[in-house]
C-alpha positions as a Markdown table, in Angstrom:
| # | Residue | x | y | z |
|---|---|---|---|---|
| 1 | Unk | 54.7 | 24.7 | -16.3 |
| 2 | Unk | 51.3 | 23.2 | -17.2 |
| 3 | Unk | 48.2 | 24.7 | -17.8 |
| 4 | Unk | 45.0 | 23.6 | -17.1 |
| 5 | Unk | 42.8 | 22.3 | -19.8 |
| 6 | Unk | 39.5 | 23.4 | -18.0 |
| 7 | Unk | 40.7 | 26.7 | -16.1 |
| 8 | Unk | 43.9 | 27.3 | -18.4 |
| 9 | Unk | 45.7 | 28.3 | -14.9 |
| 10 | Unk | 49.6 | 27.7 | -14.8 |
| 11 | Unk | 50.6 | 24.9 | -12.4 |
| 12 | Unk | 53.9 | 23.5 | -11.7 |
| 13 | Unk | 55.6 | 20.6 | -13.6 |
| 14 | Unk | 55.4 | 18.1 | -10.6 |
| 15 | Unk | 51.7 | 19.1 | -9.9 |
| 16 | Unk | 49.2 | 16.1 | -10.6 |
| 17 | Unk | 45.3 | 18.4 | -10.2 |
| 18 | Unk | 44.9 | 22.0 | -11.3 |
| 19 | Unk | 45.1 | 24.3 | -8.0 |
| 20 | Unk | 42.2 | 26.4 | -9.7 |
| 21 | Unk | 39.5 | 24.4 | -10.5 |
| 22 | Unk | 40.7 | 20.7 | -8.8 |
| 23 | Unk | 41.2 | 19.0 | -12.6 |
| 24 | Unk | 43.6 | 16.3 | -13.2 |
| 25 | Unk | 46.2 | 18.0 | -15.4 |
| 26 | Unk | 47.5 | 16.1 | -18.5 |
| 27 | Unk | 50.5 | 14.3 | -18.4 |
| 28 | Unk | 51.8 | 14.4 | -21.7 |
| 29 | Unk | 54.1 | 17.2 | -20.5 |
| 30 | Unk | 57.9 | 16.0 | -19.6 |
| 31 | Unk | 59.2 | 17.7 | -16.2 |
| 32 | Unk | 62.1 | 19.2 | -16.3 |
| 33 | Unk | 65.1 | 17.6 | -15.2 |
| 34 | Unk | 66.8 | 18.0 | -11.3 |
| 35 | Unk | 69.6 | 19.8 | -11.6 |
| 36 | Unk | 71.4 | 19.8 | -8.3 |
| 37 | Unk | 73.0 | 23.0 | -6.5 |
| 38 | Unk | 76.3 | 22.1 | -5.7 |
| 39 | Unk | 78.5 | 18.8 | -7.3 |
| 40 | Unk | 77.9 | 15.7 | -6.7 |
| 41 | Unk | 81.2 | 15.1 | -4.7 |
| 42 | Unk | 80.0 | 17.8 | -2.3 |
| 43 | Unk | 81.6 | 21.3 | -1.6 |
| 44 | Unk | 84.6 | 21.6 | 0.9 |
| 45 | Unk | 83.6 | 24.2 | 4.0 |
| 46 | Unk | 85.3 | 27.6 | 3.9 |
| 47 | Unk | 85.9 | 29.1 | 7.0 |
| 48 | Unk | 85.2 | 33.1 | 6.6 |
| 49 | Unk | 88.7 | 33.9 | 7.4 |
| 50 | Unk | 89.9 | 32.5 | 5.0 |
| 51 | Unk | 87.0 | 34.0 | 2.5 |
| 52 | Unk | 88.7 | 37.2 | 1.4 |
| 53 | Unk | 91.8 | 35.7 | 0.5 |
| 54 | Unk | 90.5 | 33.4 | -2.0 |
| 55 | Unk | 88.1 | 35.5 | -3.5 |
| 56 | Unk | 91.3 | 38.0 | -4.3 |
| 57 | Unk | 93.1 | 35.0 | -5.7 |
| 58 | Unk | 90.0 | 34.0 | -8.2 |
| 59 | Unk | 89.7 | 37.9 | -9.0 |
| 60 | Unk | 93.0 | 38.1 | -10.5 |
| 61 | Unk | 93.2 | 35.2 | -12.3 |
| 62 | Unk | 89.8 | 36.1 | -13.9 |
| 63 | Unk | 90.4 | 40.2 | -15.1 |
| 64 | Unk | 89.6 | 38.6 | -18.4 |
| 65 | Unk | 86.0 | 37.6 | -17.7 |
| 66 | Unk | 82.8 | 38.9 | -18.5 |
| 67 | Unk | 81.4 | 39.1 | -15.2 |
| 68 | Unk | 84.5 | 40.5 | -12.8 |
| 69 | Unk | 83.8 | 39.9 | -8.9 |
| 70 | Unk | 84.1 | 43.0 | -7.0 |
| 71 | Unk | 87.4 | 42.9 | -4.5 |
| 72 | Unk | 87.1 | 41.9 | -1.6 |
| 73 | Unk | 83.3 | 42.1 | -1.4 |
| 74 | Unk | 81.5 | 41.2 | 1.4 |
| 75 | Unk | 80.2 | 37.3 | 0.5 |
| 76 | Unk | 79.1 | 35.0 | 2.6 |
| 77 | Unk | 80.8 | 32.1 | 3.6 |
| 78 | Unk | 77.9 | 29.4 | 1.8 |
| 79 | Unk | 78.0 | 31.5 | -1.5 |
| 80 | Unk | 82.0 | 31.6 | -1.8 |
| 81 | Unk | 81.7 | 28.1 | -1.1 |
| 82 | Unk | 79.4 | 27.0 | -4.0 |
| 83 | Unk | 81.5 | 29.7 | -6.4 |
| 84 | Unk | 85.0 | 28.1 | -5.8 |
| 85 | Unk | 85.6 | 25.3 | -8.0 |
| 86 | Unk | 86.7 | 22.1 | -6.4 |
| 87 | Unk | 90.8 | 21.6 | -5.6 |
| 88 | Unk | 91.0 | 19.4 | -8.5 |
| 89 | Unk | 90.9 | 21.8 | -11.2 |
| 90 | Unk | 93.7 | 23.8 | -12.8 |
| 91 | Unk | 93.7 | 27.3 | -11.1 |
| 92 | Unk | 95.0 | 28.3 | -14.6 |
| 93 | Unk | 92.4 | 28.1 | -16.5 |
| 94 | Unk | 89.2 | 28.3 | -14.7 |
| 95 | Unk | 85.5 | 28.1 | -15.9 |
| 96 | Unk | 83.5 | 31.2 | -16.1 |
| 97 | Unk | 80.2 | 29.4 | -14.9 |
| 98 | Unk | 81.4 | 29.4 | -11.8 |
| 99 | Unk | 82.1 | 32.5 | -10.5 |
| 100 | Unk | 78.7 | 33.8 | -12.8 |
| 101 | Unk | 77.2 | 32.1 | -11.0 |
| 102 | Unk | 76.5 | 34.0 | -7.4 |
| 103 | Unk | 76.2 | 36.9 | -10.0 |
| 104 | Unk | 72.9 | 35.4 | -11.1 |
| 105 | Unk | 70.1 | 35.1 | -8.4 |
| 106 | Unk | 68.1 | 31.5 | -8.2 |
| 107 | Unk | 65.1 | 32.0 | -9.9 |
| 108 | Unk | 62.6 | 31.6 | -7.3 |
| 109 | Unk | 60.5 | 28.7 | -7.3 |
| 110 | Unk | 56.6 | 29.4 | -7.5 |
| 111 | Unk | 54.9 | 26.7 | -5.2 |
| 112 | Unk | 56.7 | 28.7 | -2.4 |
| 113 | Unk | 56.3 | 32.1 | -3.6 |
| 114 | Unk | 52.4 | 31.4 | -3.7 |
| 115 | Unk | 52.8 | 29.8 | -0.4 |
| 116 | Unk | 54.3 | 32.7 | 0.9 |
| 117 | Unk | 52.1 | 35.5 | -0.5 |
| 118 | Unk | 48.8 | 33.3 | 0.5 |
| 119 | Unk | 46.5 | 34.3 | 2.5 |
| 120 | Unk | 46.7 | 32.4 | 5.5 |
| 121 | Unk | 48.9 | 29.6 | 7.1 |
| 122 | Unk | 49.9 | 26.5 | 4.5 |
| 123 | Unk | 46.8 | 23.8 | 4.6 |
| 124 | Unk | 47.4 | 20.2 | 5.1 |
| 125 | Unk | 45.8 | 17.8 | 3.1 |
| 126 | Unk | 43.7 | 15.7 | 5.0 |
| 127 | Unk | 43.8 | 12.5 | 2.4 |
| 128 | Unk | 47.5 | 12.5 | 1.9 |
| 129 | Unk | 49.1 | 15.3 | 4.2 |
| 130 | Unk | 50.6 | 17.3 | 1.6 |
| 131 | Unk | 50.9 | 20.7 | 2.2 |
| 132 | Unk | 49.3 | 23.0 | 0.7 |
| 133 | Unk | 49.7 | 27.1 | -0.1 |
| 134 | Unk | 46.6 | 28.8 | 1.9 |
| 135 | Unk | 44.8 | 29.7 | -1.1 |
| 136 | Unk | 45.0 | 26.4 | -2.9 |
| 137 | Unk | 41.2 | 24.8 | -3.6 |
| 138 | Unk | 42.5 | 21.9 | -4.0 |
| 139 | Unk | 45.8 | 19.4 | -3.1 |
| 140 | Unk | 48.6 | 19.8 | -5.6 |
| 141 | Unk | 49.2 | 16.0 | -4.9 |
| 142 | Unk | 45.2 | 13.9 | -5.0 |
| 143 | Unk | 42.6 | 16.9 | -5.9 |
| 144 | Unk | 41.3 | 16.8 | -2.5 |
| 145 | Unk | 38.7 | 19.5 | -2.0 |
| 146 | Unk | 40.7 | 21.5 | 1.0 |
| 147 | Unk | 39.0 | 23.6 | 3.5 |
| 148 | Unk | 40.6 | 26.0 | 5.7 |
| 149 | Unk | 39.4 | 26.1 | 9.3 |
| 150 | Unk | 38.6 | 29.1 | 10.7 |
| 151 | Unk | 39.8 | 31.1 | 13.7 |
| 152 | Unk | 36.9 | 29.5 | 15.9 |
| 153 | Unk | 37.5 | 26.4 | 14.6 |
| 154 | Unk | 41.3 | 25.9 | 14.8 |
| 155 | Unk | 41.9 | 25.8 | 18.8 |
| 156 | Unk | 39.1 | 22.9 | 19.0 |
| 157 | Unk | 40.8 | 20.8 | 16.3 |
| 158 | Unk | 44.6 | 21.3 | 17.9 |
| 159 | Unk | 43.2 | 20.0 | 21.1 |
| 160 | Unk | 41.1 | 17.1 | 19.4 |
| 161 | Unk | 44.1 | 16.2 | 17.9 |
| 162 | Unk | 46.0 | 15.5 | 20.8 |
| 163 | Unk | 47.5 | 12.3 | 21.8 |
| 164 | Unk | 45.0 | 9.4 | 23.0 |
| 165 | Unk | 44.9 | 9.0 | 26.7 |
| 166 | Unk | 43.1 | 9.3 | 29.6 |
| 167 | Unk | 44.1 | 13.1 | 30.0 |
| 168 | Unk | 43.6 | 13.7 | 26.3 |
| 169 | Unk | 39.9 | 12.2 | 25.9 |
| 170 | Unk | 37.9 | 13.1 | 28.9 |
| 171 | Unk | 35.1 | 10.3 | 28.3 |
| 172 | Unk | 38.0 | 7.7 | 28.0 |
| 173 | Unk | 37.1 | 7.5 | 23.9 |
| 174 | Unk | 39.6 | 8.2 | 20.7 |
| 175 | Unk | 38.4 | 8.1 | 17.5 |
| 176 | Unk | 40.8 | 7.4 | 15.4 |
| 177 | Unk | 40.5 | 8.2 | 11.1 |
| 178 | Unk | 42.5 | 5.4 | 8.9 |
| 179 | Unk | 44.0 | 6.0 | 5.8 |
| 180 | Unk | 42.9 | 3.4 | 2.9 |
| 181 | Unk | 46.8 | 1.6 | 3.9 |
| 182 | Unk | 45.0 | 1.3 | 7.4 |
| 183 | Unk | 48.1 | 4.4 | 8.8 |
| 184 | Unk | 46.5 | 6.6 | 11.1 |
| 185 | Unk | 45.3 | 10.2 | 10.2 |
| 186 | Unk | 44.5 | 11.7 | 13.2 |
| 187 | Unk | 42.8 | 11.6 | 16.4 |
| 188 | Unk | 39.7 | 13.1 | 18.0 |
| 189 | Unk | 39.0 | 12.9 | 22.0 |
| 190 | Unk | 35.3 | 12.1 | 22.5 |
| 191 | Unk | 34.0 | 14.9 | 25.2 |
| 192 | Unk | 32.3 | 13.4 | 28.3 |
| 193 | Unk | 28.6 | 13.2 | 27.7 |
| 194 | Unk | 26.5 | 13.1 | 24.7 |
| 195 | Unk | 29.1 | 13.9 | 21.3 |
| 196 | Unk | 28.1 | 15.2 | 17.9 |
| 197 | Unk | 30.2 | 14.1 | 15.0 |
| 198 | Unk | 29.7 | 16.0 | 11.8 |
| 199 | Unk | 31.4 | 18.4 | 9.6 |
| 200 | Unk | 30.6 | 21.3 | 11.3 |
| 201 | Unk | 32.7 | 20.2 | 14.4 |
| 202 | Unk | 35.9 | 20.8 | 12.3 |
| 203 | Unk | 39.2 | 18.7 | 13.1 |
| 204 | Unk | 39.9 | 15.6 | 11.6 |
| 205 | Unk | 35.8 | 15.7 | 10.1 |
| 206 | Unk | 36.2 | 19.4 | 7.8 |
| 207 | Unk | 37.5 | 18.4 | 4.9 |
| 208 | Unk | 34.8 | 15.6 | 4.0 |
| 209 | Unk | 32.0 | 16.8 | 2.1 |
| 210 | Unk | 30.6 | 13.5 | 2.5 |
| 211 | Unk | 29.6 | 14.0 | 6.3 |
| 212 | Unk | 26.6 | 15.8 | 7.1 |
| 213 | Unk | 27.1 | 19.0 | 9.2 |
| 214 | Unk | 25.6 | 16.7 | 12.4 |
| 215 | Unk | 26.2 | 13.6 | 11.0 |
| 216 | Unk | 25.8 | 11.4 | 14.3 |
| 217 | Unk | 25.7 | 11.3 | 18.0 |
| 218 | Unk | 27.6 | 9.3 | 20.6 |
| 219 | Unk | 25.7 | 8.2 | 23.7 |
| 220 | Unk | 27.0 | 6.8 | 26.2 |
| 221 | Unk | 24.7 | 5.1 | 28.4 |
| 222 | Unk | 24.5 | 2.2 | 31.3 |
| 223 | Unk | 28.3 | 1.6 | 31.0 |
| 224 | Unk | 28.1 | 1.0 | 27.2 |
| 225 | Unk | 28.7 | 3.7 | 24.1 |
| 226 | Unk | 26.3 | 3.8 | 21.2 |
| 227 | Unk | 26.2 | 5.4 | 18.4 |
| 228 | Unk | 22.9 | 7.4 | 16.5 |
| 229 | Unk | 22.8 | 8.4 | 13.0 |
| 230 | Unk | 21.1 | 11.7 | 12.9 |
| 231 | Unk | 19.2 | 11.3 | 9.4 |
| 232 | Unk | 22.7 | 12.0 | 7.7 |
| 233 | Unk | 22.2 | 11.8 | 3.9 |
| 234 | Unk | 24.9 | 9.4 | 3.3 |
| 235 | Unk | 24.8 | 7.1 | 6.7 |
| 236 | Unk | 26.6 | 5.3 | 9.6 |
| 237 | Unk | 28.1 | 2.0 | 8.3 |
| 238 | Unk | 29.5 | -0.4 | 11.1 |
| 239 | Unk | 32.2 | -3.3 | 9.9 |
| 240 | Unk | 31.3 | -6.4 | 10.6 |
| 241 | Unk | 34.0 | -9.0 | 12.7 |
| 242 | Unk | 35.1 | -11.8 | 10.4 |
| 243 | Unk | 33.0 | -15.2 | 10.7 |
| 244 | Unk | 30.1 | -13.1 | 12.9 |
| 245 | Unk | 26.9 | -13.2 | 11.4 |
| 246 | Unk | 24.7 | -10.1 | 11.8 |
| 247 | Unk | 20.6 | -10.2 | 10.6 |
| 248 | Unk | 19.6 | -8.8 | 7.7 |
| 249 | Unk | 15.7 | -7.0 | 7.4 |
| 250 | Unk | 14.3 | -5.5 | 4.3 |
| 251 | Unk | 15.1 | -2.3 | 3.5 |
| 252 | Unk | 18.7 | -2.9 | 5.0 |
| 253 | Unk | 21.4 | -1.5 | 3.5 |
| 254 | Unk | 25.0 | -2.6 | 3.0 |
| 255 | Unk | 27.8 | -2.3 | 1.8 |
| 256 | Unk | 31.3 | -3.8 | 0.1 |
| 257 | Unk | 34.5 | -2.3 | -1.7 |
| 258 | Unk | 32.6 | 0.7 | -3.5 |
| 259 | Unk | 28.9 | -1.3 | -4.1 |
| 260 | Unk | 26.1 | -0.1 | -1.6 |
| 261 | Unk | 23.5 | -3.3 | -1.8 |
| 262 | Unk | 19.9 | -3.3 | -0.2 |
| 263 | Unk | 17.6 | -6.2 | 0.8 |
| 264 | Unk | 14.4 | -5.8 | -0.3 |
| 265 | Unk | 11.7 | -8.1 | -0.9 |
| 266 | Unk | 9.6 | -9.9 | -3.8 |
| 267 | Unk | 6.3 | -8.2 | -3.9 |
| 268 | Unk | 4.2 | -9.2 | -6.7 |
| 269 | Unk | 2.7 | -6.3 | -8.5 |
| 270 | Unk | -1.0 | -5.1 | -7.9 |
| 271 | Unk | -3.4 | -6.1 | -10.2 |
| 272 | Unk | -5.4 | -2.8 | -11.9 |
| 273 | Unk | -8.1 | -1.1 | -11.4 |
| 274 | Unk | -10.4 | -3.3 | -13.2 |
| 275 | Unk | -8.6 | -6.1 | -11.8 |
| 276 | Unk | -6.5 | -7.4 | -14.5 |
| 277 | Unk | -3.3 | -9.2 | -13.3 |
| 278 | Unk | 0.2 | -8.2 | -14.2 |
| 279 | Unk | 2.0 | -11.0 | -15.9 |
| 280 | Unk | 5.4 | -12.0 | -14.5 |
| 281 | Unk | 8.0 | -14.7 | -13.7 |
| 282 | Unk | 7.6 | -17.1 | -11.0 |
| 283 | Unk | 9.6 | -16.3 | -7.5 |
| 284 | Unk | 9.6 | -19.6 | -6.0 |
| 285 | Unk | 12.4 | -20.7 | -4.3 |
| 286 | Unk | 13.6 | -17.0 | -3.4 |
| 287 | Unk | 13.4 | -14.8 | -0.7 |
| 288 | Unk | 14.1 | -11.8 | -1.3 |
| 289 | Unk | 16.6 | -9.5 | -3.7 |
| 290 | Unk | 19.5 | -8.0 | -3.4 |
| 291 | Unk | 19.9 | -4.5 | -5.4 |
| 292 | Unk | 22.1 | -1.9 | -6.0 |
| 293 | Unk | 21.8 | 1.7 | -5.0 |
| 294 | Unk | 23.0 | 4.0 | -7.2 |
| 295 | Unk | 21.2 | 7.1 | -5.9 |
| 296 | Unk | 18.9 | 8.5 | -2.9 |
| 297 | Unk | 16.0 | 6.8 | -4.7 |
| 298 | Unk | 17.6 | 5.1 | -7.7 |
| 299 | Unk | 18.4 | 1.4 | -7.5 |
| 300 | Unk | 20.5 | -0.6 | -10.5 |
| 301 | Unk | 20.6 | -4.4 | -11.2 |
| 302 | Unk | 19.1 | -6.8 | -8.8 |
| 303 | Unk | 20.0 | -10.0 | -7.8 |
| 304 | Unk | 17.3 | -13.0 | -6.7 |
| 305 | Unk | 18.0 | -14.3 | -3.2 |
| 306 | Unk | 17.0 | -17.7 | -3.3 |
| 307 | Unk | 16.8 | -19.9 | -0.2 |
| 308 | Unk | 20.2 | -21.4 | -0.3 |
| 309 | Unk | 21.8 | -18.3 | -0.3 |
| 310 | Unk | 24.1 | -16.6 | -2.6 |
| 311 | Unk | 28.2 | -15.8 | -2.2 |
| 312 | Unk | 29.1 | -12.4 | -3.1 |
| 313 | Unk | 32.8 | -11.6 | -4.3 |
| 314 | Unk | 35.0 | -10.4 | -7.2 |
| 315 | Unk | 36.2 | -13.6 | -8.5 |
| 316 | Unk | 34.1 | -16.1 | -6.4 |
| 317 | Unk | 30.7 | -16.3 | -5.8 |
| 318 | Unk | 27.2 | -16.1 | -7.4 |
| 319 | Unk | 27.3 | -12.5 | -7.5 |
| 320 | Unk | 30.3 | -11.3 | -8.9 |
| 321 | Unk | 32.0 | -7.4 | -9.5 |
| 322 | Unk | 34.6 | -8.0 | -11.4 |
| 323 | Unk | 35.6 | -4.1 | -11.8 |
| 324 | Unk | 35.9 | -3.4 | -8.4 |
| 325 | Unk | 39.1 | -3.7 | -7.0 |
| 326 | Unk | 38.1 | -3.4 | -3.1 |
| 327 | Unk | 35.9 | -6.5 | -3.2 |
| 328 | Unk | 37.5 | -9.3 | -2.3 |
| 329 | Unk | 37.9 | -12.4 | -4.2 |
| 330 | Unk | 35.6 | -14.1 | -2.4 |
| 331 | Unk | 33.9 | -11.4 | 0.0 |
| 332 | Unk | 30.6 | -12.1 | 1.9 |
| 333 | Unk | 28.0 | -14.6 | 2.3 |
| 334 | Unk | 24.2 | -14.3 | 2.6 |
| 335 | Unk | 22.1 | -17.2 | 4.1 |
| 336 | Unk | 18.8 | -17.8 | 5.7 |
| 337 | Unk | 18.5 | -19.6 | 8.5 |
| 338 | Unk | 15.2 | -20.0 | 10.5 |
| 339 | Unk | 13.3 | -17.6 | 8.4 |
| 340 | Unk | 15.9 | -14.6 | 9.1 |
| 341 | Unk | 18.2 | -13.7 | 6.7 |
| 342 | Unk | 22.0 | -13.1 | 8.2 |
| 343 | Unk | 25.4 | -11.5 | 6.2 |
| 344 | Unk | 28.5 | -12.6 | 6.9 |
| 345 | Unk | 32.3 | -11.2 | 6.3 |
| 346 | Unk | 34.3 | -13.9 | 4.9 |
| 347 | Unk | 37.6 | -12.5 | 5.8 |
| 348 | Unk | 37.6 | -9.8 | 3.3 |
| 349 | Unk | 40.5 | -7.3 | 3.1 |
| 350 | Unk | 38.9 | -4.3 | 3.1 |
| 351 | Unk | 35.7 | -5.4 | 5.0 |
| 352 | Unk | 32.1 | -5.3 | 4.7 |
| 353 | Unk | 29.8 | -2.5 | 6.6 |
| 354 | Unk | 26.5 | -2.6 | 7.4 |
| 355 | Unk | 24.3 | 0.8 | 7.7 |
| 356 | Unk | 22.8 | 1.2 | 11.3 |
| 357 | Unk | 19.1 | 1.9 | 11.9 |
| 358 | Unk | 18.5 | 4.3 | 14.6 |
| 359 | Unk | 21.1 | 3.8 | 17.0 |
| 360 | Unk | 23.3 | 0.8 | 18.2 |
| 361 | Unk | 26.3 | -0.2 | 20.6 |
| 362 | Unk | 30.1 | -0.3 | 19.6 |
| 363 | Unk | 33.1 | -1.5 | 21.6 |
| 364 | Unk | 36.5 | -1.0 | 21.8 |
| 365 | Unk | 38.6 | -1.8 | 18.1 |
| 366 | Unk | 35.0 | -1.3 | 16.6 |
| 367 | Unk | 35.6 | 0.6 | 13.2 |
| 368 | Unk | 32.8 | 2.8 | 11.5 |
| 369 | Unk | 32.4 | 4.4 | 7.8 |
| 370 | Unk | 31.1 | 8.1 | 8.0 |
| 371 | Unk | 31.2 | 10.1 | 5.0 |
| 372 | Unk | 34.3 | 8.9 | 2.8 |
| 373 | Unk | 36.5 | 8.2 | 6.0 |
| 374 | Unk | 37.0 | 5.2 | 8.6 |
| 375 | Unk | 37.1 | 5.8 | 11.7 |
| 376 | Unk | 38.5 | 3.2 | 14.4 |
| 377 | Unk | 36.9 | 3.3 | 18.7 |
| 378 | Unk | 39.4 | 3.2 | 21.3 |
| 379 | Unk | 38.0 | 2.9 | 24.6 |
């Protein structure tokens, strides 16, 4: 066993986060080793009738044992089995282990005896589809925050989780959720009409505590499906195609691997009230900056955009994040061109998403980044 650090609750050897409190549990502690239930070689089958006979034979040759078998008790054919030694060993002298063995009961093992005295059915992990005991807080596998649907919910997400098809989405529309390996998580059927995304709709959205509870809307409208963020607190992020250049405003936001950029521009601070100027560097030759977000109303470093453009990536590039392991060697590219400033995918692995003002239009193989999950359009 291991116990928590932070909660001091017991969790099993194999057990990565605390099921208590969601910590990562220390690893200094050794599991115990797998120690199989029957030989290596495998066990021959015994048929029952033959059961009674042998268990008299190993009965005899035993009286002189510590833990006598009962004659000709009633044993099922499995447990005889795994009590016999193999035909390879000397009936003379045979080993007390084995016939102690059915004497002492398996110790039962305490992930299932907490998954069977839980309240409620076991709870899949929506991150890495391990299951869970019903009153687990958290996966035993990645400290996933799990949330248990309720009764109202439950029928909705077994239908939204259908198969994709025309009889399974009745607006023709599949959104699918990727894993970080790009293997699919589930499914959700769009409804005909105007759809609401959020957390509150349950299925493959509950167990994100990113999402808002109506996190974004899905119109469809003159043959075409958009998409509307409804002032979520963390956004709607759309992945941009490789080689397609999208425009960039101020106040745009962006993002690639785990760094959430925004354009903003150069304004030159305000002289005072008695008119005295403010002293600063020189910005010609740039158009803008680029700076990080690091909270609703926090930015980080900043980054001059001058007018030849800059190359963002984590190896290549004038703007470089070397410690983040989703950006891509050599990731975007941000140029002007006419007086508008346009970002560009280089071909990244993991992709670079813009956040959507308002509402716009996505097609089929579209994929979108709501909350802490992708989500690929079928149409």
């Amino acid at each position: 066993m291991i116990t928590c650090p932070k909660c001091f609750k017991e969790n099993q050897d194999h057990y990565k986060f605390c099921l208590g409190c969601g910590a990562e549990l220390p690893r200094d502690a050794s599991p115990k080793k797998f120690a199989a239930g029957t030989p290596p070689q495998g066990v021959p089958a015994v048929r029952p009738a033959a059961a009674a006979a042998i268990i008299d034979e190993v009965t005899s040759q035993g009286a002189g044992m510590t833990v006598p078998m009962p004659k000709k008790a009633p044993v099922a054919a499995p447990t005889v089995a795994s009590a016999i030694a193999p035909p390879a060993a000397p009936p003379a002298a045979p080993s007390p282990s084995p016939i102690a063995a059915p004497a002492t009961p398996p110790t039962p093992d305490k992930s299932s005896t907490a998954g069977a005295n839980a309240s409620g059915p076991p709870v899949l992990c929506p991150q890495c589809d391990h299951p869970n005991p019903g009153n687990n807080k958290f996966c035993a596998s990645c400290g996933f925050k799990l949330t248990r649907p309720s009764a109202e919910v439950a029928p909705a997400a077994a239908a939204a989780v259908a198969p994709a098809g025309p009889a399974a989405a009745p607006s023709g529309v599949v959104l699918t959720a990727l894993r970080a390996d790009g293997t699919e998580a589930g499914s959700y059927a769009l409804p005909s009409g105007n759809a609401n995304i959020g957390r509150d709709v349950g299925a493959i959205f509950a167990g994100d505590s990113y999402l808002s509870p109506r996190h974004a809307t899905f119109l469809p409208r003159g043959g075409k499906l958009f998409i509307k963020d409804e002032n979520s607190l963390n956004g709607v992020y759309k992945r941009l195609r490789r080689d397609e250049p999208i425009a960039i405003n101020f106040t745009d936001v962006f993002r690639i691997g785990q760094e959430l950029l925004r354009y903003e521009p150069l304004s030159p601070m305000p002289a005072t009230a008695d008119n005295v100027e403010r002293l600063g560097s020189p910005s010609k030759g740039y158009i803008g900056r680029i700076a990080l977000v690091i909270g609703r109303d926090a930015t980080g470093n900043a980054f001059p955009l001058p007018e030849a453009g800059i190359h963002l990536g984590r190896e290549r590039g004038d703007v470089l994040f070397p410690e983040d392991g989703y950006v891509s060697g050599l990731h975007c590219r941000l140029a002007p061109v006419n007086g508008q400033l346009y970002l560009t995918d280089l071909g990244s692995s993991n992709g670079t998403f813009v956040r959507i003002n308002g509402e716009t239009d996505v097609i089929d193989g579209d994929i979108l980044l709501m909350g802490q999950q992708l989500f690929r359009i079928s149409m």
